[in-house]
MDTraj code that builds the backbone (N, CA, C; nanometers):
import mdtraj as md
import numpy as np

residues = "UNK UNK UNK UNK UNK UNK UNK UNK UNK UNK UNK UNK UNK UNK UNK UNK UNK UNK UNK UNK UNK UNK UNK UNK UNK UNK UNK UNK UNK UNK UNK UNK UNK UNK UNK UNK UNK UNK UNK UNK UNK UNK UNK UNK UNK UNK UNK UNK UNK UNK UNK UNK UNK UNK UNK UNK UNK UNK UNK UNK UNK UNK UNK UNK UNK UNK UNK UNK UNK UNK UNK UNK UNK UNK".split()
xyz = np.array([
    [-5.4639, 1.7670, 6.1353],
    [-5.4179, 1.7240, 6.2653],
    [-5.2791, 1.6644, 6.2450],
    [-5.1835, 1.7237, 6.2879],
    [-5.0245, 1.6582, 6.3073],
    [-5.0072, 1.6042, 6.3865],
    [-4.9614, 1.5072, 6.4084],
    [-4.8681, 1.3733, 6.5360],
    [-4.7457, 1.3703, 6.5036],
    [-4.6882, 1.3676, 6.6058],
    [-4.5405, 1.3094, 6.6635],
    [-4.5052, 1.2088, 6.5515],
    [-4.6016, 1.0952, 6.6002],
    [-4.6069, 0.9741, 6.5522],
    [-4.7319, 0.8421, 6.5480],
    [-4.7164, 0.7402, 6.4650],
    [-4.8292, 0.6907, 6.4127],
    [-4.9604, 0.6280, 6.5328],
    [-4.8572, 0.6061, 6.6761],
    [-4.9309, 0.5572, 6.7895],
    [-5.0567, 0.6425, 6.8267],
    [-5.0066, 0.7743, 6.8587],
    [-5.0887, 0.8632, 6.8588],
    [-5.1971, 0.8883, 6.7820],
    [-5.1631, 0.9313, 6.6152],
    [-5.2286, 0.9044, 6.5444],
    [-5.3830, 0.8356, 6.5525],
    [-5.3300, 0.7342, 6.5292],
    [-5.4276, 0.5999, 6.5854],
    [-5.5473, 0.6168, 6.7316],
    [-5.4539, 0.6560, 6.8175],
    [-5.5266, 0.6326, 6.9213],
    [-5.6271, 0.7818, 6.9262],
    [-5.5951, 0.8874, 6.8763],
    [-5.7243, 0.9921, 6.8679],
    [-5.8174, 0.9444, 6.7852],
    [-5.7990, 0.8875, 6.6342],
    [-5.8579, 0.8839, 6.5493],
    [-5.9454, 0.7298, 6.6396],
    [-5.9430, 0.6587, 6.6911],
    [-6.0101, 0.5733, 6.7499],
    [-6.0968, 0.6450, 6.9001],
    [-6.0475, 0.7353, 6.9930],
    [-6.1153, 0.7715, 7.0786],
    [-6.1816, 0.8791, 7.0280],
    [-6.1665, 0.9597, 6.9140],
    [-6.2624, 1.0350, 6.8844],
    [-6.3447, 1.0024, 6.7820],
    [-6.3750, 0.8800, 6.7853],
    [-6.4918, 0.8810, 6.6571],
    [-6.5867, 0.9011, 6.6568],
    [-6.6462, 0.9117, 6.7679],
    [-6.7932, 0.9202, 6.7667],
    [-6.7978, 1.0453, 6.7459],
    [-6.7285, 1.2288, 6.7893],
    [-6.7365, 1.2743, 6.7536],
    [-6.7031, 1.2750, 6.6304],
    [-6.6369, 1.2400, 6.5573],
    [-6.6268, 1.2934, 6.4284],
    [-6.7121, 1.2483, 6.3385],
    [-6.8202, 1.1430, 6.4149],
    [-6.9072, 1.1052, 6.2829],
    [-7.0342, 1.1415, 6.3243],
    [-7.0537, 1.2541, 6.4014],
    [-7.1556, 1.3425, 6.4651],
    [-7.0612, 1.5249, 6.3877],
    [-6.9970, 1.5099, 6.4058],
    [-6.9203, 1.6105, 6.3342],
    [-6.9714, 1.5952, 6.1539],
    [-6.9028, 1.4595, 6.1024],
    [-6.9380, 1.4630, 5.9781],
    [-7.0569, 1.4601, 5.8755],
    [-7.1504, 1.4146, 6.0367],
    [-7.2540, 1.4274, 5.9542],
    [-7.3520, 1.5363, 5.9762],
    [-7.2987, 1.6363, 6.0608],
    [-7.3957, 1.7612, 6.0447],
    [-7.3088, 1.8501, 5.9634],
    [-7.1851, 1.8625, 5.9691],
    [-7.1236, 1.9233, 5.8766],
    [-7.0050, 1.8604, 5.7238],
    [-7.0917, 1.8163, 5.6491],
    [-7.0615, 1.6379, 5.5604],
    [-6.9499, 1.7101, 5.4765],
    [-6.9013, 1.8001, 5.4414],
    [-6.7432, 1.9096, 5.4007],
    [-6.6681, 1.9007, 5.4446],
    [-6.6840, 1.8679, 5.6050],
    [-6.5313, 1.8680, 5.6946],
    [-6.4579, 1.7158, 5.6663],
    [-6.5321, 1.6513, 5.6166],
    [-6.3967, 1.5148, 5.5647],
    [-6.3194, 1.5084, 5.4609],
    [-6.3224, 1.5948, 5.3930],
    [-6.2479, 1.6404, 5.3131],
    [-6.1466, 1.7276, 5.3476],
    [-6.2192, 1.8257, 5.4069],
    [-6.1261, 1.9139, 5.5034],
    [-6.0055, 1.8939, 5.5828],
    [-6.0725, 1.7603, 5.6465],
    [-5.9976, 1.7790, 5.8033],
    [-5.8782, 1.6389, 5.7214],
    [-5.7630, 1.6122, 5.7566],
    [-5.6871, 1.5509, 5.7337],
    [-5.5645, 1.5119, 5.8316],
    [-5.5316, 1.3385, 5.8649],
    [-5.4527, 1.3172, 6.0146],
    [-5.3146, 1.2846, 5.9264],
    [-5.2450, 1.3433, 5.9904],
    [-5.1192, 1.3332, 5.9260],
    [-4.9157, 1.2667, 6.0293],
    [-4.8249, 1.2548, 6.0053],
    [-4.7701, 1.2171, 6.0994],
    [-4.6180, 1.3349, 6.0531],
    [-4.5655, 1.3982, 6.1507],
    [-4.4914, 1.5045, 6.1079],
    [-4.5382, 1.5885, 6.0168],
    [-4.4689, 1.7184, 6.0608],
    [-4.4886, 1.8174, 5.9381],
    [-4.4939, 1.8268, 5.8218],
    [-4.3668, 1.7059, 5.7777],
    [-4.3375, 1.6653, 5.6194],
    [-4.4278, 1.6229, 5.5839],
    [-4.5438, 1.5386, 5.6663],
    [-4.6420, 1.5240, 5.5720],
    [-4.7442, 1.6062, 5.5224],
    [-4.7202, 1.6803, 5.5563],
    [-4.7828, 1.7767, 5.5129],
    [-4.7970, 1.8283, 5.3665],
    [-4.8803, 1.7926, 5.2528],
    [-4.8551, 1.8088, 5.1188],
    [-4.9399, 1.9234, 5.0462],
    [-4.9567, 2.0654, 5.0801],
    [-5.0476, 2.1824, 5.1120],
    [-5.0014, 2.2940, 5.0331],
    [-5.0432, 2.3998, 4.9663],
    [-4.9526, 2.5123, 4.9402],
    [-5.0805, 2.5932, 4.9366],
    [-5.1669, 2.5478, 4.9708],
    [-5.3419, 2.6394, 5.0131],
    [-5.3181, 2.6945, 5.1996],
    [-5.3788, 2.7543, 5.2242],
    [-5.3721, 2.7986, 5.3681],
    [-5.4738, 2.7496, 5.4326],
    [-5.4077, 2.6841, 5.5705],
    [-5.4770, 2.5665, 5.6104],
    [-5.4358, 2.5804, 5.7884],
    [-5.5375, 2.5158, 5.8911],
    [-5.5380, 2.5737, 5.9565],
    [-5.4441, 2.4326, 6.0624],
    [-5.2929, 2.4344, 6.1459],
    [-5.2857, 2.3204, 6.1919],
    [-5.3061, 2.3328, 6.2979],
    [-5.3017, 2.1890, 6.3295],
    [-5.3630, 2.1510, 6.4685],
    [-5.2600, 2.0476, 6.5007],
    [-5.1587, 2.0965, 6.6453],
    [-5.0033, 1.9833, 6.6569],
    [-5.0794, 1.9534, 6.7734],
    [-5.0991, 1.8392, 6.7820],
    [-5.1020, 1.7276, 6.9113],
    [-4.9745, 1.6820, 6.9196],
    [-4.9107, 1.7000, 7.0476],
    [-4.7885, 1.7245, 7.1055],
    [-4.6799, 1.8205, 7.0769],
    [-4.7126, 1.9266, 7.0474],
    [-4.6307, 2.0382, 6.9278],
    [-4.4626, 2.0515, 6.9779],
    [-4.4653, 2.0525, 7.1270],
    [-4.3237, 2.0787, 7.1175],
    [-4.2522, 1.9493, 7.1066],
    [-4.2794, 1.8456, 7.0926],
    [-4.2235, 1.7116, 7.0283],
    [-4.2102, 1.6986, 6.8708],
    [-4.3435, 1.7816, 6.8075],
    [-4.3226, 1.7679, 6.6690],
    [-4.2853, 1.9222, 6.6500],
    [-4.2481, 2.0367, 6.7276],
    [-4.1350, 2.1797, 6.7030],
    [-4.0097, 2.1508, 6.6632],
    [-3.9821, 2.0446, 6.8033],
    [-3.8787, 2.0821, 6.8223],
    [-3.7596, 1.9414, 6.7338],
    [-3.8464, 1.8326, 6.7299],
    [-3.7612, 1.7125, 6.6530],
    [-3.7114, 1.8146, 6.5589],
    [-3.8014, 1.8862, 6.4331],
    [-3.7080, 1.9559, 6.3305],
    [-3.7918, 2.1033, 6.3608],
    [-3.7196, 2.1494, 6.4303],
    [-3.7644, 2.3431, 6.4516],
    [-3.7911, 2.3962, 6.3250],
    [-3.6448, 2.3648, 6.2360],
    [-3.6683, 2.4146, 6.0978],
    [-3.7802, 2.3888, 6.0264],
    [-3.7707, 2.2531, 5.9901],
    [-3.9007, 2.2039, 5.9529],
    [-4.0252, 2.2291, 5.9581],
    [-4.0763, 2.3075, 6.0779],
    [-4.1404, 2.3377, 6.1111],
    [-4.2166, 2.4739, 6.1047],
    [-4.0549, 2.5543, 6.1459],
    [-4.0741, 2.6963, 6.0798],
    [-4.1260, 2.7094, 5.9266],
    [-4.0365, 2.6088, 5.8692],
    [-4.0823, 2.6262, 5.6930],
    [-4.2416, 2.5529, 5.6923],
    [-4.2859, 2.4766, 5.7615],
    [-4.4285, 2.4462, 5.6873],
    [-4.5502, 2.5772, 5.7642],
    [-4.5026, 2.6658, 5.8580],
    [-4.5767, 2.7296, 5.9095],
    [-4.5465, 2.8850, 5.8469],
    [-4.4911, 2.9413, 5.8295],
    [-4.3831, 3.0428, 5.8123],
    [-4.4401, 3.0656, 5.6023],
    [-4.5363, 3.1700, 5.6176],
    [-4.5582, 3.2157, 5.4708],
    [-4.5831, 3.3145, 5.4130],
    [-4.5254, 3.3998, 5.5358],
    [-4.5389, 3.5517, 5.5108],
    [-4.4274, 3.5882, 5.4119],
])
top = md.Topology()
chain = top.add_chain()
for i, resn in enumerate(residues, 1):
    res = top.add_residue(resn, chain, resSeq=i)
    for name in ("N", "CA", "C"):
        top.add_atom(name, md.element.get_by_symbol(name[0]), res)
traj = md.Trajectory(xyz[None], top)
């Protein structure tokens, strides 16, 4: 999961908990899996991985490039 920024962040990972700990515990792999992150750069991956931009054209367009390169692996 990518964010803009850390507010956001925060505030899914707090309104969605209950799913995710109904999530984690029928499927107990996905916490490992699933990972909240803030910009693209954080992104630290060279496995193929599936993202998920909450607010995407805020986190496209701050660095387009940036963006292109963490998505872009053909």
């Amino acid at each position: 999961m990518v964010y803009p920024n850390k507010g956001l962040k925060v505030r899914d990972e707090k309104e969605y908990k209950g799913f995710f700990s109904v999530l984690f515990t029928s499927a107990p792999g996905t916490r490992q899996r699933l990972h909240y992150v803030v910009g693209v750069n954080s992104i630290n991956t060279s496995e193929e991985c599936v993202l998920i931009v909450d607010e995407s054209d805020e986190v496209m367009f701050k660095s387009l490039r940036a963006f292109w390169e963490k998505i872009n692996h053909a």
